[in-house]
OpenMM code with the backbone's topology and positions (N, CA, C; nanometers):
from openmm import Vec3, app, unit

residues = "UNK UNK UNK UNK UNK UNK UNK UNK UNK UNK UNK UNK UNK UNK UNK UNK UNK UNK UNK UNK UNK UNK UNK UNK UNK UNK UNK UNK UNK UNK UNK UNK UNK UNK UNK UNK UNK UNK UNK UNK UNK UNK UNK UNK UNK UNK UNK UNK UNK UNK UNK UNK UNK UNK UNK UNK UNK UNK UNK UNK UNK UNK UNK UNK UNK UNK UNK UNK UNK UNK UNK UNK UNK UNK UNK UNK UNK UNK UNK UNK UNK UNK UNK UNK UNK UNK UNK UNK UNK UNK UNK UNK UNK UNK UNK UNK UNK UNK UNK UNK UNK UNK UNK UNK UNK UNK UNK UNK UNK UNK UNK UNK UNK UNK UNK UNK UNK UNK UNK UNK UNK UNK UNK UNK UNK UNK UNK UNK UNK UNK UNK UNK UNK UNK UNK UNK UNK UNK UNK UNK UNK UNK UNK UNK UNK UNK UNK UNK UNK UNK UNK UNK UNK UNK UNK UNK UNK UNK UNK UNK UNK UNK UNK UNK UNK UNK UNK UNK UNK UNK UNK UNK UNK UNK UNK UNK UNK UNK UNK UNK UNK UNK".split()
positions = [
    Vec3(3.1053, -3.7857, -4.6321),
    Vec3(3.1847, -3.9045, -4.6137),
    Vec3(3.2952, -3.8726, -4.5138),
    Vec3(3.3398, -3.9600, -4.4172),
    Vec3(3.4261, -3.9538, -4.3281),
    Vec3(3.5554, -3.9577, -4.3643),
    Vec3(3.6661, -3.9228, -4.3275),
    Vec3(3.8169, -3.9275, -4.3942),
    Vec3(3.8568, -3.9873, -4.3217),
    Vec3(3.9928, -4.0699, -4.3494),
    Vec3(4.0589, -4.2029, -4.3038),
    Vec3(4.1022, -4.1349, -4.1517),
    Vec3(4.1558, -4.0051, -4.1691),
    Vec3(4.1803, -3.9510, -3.9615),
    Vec3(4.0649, -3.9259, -3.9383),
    Vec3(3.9513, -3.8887, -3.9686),
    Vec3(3.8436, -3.9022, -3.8730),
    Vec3(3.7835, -3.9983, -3.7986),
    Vec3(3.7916, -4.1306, -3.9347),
    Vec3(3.8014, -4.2372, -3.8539),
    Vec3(3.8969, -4.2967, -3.7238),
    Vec3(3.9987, -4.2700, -3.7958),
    Vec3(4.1138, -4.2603, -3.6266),
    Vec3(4.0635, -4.2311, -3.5377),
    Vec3(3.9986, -4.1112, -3.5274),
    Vec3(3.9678, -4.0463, -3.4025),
    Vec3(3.8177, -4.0768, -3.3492),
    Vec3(3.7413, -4.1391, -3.4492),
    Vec3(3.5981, -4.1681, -3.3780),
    Vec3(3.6512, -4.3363, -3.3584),
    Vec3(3.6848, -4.4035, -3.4371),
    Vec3(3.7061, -4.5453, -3.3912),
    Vec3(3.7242, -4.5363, -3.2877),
    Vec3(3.8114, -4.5098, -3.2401),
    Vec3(3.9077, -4.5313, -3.0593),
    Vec3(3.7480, -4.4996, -2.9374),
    Vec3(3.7070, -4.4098, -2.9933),
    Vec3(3.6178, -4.3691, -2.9284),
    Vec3(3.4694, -4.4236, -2.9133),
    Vec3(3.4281, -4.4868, -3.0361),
    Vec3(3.3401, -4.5762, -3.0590),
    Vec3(3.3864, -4.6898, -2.9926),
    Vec3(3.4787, -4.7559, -2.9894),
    Vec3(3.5439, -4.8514, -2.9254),
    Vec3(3.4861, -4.8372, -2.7956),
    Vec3(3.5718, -4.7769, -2.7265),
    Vec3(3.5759, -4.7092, -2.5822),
    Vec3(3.4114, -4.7391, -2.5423),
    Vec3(3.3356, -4.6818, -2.5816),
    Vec3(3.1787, -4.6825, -2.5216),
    Vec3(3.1421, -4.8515, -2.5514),
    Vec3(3.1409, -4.8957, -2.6709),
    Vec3(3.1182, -5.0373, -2.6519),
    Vec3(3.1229, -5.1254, -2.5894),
    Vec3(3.2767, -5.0683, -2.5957),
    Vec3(3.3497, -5.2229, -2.4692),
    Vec3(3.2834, -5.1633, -2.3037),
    Vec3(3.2276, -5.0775, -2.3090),
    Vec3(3.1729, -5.0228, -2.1408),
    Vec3(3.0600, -5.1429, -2.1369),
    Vec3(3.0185, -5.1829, -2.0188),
    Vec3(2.8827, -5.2708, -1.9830),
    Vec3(2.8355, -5.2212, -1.8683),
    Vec3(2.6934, -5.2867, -1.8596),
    Vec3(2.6335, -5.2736, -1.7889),
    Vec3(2.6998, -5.3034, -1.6710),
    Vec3(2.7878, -5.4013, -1.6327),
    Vec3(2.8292, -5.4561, -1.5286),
    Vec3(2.8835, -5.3453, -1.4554),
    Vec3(2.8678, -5.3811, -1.3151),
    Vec3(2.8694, -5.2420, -1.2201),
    Vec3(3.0347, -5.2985, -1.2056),
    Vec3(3.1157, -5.2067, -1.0971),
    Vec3(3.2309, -5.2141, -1.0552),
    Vec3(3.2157, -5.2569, -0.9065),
    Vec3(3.0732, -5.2554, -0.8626),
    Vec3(3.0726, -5.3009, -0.6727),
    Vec3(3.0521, -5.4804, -0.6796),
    Vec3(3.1397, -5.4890, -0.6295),
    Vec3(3.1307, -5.6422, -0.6273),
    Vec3(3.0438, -5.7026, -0.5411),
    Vec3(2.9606, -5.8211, -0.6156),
    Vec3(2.8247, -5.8398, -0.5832),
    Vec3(2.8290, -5.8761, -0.4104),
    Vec3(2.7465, -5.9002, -0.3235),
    Vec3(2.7279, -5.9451, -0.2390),
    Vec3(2.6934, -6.1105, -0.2260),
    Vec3(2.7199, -6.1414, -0.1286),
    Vec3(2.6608, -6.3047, -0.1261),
    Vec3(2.4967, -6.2789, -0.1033),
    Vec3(2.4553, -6.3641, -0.1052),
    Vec3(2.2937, -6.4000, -0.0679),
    Vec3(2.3174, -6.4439, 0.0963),
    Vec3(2.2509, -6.3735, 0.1083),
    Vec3(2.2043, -6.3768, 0.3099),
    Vec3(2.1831, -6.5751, 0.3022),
    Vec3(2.2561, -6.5864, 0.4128),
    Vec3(2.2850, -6.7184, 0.4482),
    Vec3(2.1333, -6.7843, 0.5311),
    Vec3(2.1172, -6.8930, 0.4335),
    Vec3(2.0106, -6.9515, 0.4654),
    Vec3(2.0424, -7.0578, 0.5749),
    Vec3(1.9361, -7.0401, 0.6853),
    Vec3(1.9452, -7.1047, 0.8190),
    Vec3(1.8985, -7.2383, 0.8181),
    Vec3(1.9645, -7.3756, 0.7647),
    Vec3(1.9593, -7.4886, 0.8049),
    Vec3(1.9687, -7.5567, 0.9014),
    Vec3(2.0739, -7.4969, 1.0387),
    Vec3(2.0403, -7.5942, 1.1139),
    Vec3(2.0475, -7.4969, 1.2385),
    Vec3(1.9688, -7.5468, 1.3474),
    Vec3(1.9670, -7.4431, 1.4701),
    Vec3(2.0112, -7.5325, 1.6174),
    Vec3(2.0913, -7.5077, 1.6802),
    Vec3(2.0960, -7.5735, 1.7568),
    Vec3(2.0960, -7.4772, 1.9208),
    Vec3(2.0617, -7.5369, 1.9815),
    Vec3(2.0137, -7.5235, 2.1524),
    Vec3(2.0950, -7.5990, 2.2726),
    Vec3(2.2122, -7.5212, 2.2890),
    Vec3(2.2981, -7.5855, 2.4167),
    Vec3(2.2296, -7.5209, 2.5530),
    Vec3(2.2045, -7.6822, 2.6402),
    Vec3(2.1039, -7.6684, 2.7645),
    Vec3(2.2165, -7.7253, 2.8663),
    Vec3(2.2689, -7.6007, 2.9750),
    Vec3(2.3538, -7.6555, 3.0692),
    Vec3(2.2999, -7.6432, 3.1801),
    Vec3(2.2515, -7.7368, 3.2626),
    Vec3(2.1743, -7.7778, 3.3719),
    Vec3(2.2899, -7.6814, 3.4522),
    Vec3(2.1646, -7.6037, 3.5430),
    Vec3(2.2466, -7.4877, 3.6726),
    Vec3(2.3103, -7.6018, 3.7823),
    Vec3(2.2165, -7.6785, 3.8139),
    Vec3(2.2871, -7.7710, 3.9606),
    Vec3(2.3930, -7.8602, 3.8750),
    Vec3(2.4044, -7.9404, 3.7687),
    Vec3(2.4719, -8.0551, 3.7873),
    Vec3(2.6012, -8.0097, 3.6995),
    Vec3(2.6021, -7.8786, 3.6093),
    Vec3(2.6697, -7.8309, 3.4518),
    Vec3(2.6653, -7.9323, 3.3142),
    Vec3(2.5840, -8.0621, 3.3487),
    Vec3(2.5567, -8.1149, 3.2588),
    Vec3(2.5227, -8.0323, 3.1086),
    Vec3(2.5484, -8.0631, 3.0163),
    Vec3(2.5424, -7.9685, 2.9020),
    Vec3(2.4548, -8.0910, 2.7746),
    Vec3(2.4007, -8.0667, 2.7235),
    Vec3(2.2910, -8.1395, 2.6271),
    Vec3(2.2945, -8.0387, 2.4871),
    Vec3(2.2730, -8.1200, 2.3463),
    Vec3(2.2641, -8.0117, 2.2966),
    Vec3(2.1423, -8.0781, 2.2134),
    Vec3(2.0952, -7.9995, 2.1475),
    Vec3(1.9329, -8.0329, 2.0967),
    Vec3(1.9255, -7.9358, 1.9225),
    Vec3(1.9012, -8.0485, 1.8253),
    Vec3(1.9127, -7.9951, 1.7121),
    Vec3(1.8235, -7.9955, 1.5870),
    Vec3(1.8080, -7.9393, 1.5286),
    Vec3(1.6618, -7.9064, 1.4216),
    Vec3(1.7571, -7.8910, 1.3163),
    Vec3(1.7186, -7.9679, 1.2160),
    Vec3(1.8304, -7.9510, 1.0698),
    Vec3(1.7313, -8.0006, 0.9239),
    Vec3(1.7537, -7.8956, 0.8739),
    Vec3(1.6812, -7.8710, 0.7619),
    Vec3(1.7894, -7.8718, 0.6466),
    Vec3(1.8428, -7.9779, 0.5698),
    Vec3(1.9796, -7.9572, 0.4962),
    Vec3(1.9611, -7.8815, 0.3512),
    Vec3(1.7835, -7.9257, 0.3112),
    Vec3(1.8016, -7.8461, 0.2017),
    Vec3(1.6750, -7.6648, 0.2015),
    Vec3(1.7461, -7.6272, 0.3342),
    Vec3(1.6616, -7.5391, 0.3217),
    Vec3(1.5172, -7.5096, 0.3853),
    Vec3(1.4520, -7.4551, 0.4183),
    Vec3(1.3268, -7.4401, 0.4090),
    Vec3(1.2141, -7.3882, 0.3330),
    Vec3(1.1064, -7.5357, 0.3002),
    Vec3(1.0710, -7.5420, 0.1894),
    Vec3(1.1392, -7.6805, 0.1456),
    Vec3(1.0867, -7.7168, 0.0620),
    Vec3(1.1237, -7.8640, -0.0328),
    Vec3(1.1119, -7.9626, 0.1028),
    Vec3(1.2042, -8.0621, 0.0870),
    Vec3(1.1687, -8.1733, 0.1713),
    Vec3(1.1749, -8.0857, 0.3492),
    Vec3(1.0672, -8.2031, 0.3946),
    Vec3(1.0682, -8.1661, 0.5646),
    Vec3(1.2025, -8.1789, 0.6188),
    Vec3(1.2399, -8.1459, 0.7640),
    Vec3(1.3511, -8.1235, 0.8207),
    Vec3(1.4151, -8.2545, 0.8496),
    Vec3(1.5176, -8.2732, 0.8160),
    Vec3(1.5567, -8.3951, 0.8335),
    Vec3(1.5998, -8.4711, 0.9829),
    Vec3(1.6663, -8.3706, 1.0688),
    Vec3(1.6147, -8.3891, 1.2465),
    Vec3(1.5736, -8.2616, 1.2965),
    Vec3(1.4833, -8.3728, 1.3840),
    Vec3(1.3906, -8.2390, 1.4868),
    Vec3(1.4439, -8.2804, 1.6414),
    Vec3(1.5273, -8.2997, 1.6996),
    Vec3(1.5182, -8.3690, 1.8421),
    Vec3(1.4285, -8.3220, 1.9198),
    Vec3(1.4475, -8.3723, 2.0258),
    Vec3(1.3255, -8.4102, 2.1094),
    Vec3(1.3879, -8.3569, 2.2572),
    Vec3(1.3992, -8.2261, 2.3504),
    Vec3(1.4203, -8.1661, 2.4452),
    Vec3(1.3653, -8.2851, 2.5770),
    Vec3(1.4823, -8.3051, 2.6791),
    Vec3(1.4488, -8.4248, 2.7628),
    Vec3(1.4836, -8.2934, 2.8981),
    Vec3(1.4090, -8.2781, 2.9526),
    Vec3(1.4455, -8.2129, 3.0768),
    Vec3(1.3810, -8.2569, 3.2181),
    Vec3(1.4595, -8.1595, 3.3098),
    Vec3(1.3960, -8.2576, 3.4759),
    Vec3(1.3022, -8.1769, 3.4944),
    Vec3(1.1930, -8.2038, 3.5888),
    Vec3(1.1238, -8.1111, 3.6223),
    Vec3(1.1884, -8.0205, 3.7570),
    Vec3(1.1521, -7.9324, 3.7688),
    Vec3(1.2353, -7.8145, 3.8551),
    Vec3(1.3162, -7.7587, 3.8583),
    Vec3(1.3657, -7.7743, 3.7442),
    Vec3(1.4823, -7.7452, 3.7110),
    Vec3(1.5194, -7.5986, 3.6276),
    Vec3(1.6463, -7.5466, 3.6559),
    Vec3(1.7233, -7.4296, 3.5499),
    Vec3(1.8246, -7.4700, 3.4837),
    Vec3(1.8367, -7.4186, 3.3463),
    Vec3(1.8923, -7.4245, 3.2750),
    Vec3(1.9401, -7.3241, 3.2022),
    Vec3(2.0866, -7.3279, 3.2169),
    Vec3(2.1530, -7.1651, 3.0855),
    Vec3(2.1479, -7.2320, 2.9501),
    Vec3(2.0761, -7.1328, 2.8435),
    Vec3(2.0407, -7.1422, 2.7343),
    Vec3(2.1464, -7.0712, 2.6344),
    Vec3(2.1875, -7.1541, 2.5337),
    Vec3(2.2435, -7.0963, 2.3809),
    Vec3(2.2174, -7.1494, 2.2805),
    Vec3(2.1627, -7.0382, 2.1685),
    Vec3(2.0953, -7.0724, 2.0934),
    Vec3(2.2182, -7.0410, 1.9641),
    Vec3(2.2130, -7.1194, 1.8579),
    Vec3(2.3041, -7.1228, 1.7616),
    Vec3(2.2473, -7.1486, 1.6345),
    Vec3(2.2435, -7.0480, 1.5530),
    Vec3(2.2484, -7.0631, 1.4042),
    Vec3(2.3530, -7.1204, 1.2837),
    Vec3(2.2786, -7.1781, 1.2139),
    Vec3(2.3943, -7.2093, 1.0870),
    Vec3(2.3610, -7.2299, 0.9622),
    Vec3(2.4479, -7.2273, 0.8673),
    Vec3(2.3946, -7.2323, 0.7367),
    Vec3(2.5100, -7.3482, 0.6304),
    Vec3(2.4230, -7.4098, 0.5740),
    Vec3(2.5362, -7.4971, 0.5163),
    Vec3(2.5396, -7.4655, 0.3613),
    Vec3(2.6545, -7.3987, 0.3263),
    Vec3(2.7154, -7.3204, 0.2156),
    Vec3(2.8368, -7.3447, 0.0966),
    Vec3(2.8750, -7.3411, -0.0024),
    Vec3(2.9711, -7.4002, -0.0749),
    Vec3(3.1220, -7.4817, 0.0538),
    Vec3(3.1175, -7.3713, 0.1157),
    Vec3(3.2472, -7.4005, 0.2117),
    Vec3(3.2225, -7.5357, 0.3333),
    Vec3(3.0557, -7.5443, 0.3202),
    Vec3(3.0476, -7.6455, 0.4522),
    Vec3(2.9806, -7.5664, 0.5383),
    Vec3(2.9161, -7.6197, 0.6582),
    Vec3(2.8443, -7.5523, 0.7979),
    Vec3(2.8986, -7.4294, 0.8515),
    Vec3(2.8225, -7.3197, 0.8722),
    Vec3(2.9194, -7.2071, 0.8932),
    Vec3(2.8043, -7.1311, 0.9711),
    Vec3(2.8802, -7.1258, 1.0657),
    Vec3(2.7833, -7.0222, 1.2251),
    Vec3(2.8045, -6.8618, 1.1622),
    Vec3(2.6638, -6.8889, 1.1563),
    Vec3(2.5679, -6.7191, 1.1473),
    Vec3(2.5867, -6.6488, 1.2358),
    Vec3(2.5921, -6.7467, 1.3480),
    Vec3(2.5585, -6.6664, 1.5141),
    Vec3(2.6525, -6.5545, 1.4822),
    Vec3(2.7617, -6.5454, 1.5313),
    Vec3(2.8253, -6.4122, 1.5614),
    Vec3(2.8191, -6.3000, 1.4452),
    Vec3(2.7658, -6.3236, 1.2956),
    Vec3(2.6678, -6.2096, 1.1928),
    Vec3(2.5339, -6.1795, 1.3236),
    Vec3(2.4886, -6.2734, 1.3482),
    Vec3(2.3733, -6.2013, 1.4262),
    Vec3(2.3754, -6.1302, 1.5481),
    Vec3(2.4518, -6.1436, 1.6360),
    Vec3(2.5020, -6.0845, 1.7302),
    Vec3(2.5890, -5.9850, 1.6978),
    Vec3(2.6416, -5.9957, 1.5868),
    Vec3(2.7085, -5.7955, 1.5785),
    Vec3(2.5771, -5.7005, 1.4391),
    Vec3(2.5114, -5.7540, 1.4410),
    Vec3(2.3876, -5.7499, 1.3610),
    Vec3(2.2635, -5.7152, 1.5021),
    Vec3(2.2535, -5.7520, 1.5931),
    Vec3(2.1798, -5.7576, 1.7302),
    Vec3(2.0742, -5.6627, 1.7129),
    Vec3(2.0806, -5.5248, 1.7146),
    Vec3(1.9547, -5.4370, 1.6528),
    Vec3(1.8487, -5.4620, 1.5545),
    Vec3(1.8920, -5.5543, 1.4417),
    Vec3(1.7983, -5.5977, 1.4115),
    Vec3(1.7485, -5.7383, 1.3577),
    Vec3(1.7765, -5.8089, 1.5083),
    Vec3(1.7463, -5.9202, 1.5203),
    Vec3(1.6918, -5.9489, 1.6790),
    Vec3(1.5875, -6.0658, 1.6914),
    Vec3(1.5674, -6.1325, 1.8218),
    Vec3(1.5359, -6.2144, 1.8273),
    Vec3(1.5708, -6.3547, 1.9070),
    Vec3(1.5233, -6.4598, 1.8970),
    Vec3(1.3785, -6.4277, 1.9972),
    Vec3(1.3067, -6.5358, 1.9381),
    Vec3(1.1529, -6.5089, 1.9902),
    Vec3(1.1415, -6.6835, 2.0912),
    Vec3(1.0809, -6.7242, 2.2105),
    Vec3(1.0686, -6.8230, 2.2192),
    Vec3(0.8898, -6.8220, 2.2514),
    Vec3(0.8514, -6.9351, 2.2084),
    Vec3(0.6739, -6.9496, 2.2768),
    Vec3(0.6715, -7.1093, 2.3068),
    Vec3(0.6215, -7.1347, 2.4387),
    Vec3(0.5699, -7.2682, 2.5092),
    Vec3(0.4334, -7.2875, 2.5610),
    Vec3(0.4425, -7.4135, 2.4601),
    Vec3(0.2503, -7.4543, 2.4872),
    Vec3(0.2835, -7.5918, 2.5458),
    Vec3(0.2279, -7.6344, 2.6800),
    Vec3(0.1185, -7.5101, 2.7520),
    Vec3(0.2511, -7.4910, 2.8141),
    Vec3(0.2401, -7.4061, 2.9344),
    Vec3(0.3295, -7.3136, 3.0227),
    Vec3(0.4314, -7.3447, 3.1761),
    Vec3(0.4615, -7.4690, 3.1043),
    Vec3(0.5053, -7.5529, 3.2343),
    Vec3(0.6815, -7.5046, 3.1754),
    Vec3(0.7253, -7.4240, 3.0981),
    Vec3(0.8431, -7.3785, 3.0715),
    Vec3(0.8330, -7.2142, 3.0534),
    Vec3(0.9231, -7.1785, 3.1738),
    Vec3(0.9370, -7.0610, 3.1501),
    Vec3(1.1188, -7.0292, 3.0603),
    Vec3(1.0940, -6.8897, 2.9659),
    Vec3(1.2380, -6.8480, 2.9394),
    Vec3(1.2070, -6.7092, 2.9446),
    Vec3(1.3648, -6.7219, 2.9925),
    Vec3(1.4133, -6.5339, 3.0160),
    Vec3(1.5404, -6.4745, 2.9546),
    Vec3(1.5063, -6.4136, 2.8784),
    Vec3(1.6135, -6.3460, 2.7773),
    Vec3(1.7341, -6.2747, 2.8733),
    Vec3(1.8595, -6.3451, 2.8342),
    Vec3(1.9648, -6.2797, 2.8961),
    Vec3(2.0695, -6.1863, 2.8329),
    Vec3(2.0193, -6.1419, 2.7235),
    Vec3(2.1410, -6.0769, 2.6209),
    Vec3(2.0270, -5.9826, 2.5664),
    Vec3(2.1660, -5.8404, 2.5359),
    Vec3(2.0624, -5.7334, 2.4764),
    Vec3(2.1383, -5.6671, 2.3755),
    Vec3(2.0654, -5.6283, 2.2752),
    Vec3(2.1438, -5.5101, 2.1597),
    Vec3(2.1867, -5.3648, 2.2621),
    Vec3(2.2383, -5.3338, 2.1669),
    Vec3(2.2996, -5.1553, 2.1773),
    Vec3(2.2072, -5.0630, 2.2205),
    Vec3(2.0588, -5.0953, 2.2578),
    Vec3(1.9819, -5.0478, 2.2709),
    Vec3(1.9052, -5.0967, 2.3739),
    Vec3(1.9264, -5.2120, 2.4046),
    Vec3(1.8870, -5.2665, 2.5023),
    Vec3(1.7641, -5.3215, 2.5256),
    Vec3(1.7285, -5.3904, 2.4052),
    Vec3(1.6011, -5.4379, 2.3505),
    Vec3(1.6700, -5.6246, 2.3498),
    Vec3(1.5940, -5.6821, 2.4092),
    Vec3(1.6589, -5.8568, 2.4023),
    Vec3(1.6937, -5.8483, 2.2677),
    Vec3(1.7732, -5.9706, 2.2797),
    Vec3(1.8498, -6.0508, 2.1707),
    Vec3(1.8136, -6.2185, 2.1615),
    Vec3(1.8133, -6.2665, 2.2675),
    Vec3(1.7849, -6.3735, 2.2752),
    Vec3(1.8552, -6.5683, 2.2695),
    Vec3(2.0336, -6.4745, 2.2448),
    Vec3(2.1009, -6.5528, 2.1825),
    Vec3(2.1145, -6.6539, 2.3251),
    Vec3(2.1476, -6.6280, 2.4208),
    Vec3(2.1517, -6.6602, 2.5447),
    Vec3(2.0067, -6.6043, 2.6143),
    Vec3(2.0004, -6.7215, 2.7493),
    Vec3(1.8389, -6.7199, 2.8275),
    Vec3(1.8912, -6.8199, 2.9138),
    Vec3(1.7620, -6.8468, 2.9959),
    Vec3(1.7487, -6.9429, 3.0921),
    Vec3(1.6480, -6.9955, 3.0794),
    Vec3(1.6352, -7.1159, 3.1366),
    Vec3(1.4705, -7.1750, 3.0821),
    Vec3(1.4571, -7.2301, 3.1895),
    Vec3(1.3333, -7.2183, 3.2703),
    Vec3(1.3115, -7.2802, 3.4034),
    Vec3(1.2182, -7.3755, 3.4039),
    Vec3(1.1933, -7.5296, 3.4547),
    Vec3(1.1020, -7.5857, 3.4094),
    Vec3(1.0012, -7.6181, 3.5405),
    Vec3(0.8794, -7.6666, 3.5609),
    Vec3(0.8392, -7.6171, 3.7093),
    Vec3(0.7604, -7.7609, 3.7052),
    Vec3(0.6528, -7.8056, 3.5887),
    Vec3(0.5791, -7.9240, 3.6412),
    Vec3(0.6386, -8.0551, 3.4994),
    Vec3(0.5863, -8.1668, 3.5377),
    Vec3(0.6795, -8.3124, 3.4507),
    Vec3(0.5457, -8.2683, 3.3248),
    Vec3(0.5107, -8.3391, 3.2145),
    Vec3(0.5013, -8.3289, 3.1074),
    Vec3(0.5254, -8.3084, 3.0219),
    Vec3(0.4223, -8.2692, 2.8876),
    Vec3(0.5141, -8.2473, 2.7091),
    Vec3(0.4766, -8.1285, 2.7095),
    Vec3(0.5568, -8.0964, 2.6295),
    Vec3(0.5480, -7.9234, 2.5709),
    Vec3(0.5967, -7.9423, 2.4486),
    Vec3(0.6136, -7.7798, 2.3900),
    Vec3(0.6464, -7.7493, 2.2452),
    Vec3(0.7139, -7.6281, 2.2888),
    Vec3(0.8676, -7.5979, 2.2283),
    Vec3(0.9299, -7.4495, 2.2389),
    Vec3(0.9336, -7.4471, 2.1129),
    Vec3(0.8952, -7.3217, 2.0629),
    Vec3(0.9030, -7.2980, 1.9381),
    Vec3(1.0645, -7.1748, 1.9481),
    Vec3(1.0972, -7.2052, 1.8560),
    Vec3(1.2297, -7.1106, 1.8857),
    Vec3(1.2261, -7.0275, 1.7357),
    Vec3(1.2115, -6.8824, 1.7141),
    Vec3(1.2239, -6.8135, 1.5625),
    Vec3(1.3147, -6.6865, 1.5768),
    Vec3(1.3819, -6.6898, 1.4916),
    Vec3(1.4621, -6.5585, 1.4708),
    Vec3(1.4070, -6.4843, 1.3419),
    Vec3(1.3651, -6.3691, 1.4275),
    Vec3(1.2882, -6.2431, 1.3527),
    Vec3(1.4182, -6.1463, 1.3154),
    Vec3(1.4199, -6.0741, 1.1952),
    Vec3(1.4511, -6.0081, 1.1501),
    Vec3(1.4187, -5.8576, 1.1371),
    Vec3(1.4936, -5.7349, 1.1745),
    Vec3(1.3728, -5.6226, 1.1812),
    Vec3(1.4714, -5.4853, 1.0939),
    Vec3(1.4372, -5.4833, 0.9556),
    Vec3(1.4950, -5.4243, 0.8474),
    Vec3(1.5365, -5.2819, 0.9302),
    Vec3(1.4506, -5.2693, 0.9761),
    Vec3(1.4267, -5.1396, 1.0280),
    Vec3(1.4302, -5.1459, 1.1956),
    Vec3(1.5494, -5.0912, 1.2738),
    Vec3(1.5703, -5.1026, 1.4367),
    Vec3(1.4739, -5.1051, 1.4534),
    Vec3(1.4168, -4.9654, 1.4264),
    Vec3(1.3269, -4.8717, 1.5246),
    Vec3(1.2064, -4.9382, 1.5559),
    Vec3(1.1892, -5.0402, 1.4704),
    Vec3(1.0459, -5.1304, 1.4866),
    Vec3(1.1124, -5.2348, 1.5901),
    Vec3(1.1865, -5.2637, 1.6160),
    Vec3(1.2123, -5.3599, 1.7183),
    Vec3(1.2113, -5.3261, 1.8447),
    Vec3(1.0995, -5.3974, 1.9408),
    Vec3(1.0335, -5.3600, 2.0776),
    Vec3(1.0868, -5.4030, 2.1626),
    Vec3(1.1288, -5.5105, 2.1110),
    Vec3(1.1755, -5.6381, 2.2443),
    Vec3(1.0357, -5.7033, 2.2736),
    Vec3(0.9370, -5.7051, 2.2046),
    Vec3(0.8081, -5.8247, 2.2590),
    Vec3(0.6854, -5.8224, 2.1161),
    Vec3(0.7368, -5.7289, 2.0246),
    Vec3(0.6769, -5.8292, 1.9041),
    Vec3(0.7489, -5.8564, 1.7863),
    Vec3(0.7462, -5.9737, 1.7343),
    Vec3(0.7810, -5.9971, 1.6064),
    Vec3(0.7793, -5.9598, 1.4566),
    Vec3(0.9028, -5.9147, 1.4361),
    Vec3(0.8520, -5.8585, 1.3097),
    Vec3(0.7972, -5.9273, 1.2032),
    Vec3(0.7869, -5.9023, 1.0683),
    Vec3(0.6897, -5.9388, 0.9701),
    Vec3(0.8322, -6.0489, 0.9081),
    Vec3(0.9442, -6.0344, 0.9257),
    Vec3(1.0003, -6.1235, 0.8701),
    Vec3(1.0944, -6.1940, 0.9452),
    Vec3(1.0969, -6.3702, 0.9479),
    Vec3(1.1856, -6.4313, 1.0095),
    Vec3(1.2949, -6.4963, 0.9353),
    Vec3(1.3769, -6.5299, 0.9800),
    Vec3(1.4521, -6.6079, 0.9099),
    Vec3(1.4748, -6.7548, 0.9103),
    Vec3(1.3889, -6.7820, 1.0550),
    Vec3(1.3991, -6.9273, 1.0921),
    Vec3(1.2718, -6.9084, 1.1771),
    Vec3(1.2007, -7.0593, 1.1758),
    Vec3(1.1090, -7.0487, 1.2588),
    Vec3(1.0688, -7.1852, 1.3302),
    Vec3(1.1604, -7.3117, 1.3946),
    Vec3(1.1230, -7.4514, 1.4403),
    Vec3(1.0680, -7.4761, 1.5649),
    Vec3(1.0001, -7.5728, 1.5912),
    Vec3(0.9803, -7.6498, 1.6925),
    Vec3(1.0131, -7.7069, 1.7562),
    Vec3(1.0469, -7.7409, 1.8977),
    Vec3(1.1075, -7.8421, 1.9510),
    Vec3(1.0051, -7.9282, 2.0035),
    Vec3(0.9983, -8.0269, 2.0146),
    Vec3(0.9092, -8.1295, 2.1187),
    Vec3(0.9982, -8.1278, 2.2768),
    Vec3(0.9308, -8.0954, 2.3575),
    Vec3(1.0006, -8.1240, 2.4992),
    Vec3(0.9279, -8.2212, 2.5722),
    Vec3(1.0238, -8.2794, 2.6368),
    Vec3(0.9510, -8.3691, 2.7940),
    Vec3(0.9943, -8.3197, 2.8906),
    Vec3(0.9516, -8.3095, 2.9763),
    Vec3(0.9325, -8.3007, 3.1400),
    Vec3(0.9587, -8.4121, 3.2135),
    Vec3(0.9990, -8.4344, 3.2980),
    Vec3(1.0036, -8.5536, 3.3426),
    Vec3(1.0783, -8.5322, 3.5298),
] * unit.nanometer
topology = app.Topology()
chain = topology.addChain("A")
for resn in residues:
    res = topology.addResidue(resn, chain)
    for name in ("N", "CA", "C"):
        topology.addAtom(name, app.Element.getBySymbol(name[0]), res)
């Protein structure tokens, strides 16, 4: 049988381990900011006209379709300086990713593909390594018709897999634009 000071001295101590939990002391992280809306500022080289063109997905991707897709209106023959902009809409309201991804740049790249090929783009921004980024480009347009730019930001856990010309296995965003030519 235990005596009334032994108990003294194991209580406190029994105590002590109880009240410990599982709960860690590193305070949690947020959840990686989900990319709702992407937008594409197009500043015409001859005139500085500036356009901006936007894809918005409010609840996410997945569940309902995107709620705007605009529709890219360009001249034919034309150049254009390209910026591409991420965002995520979060307890606080709309909040640009972009500059997480750009000091993040190693392992990230925006990817662009145009069907058919009457739009060319050329990556003007590079990581620490000197592998595109994609945040900035130029997009040159050469004959009038429709196209499709698909615009995706790949993710690459791992630098060393990032080439600068293939995509990794995971994106974080991946939309369409409809373009005209004209």
């Amino acid at each position: 049988m235990l005596s009334f000071k032994s108990l003294l001295v194991i209580a406190p101590l029994l105590f002590a381990f109880s009240a410990c939990s599982e709960q860690s002391t590193v305070p949690k992280q947020p959840d990686e900011a989900v990319i709702t809306t992407v937008r594409v500022m197009l500043v015409d080289s001859a005139t500085s006209d500036t356009t901006f063109y936007t894809w918005e997905d409010a609840d996410g991707i997945g569940g309902n379709p995107p709620n705007r897709t605009d529709t890219m209106r360009l001249k034919t023959g034309s150049v254009y300086k390209a910026a591409v902009q991420f965002l995520s809409v979060q307890a606080t309201g709309l909040v640009d990713v972009t500059p997480t991804i750009v000091a993040d740049a190693i392992h990230h790249q925006v990817f662009f593909s145009v069907a058919p090929s009457a739009i060319a783009i050329v990556t003007s921004d590079f990581d620490a390594n000197g592998k595109p980024l994609g945040i900035h480009s130029s997009l040159r347009t050469s004959v009038a018709g429709n196209a499709s730019v698909v615009v995706a930001l790949s993710h690459f856990p791992d630098a060393a897999l990032k080439d600068g010309v293939t995509p990794s296995d995971e994106t974080d965003v991946n939309v369409t634009f409809a373009v005209e030519v004209r």
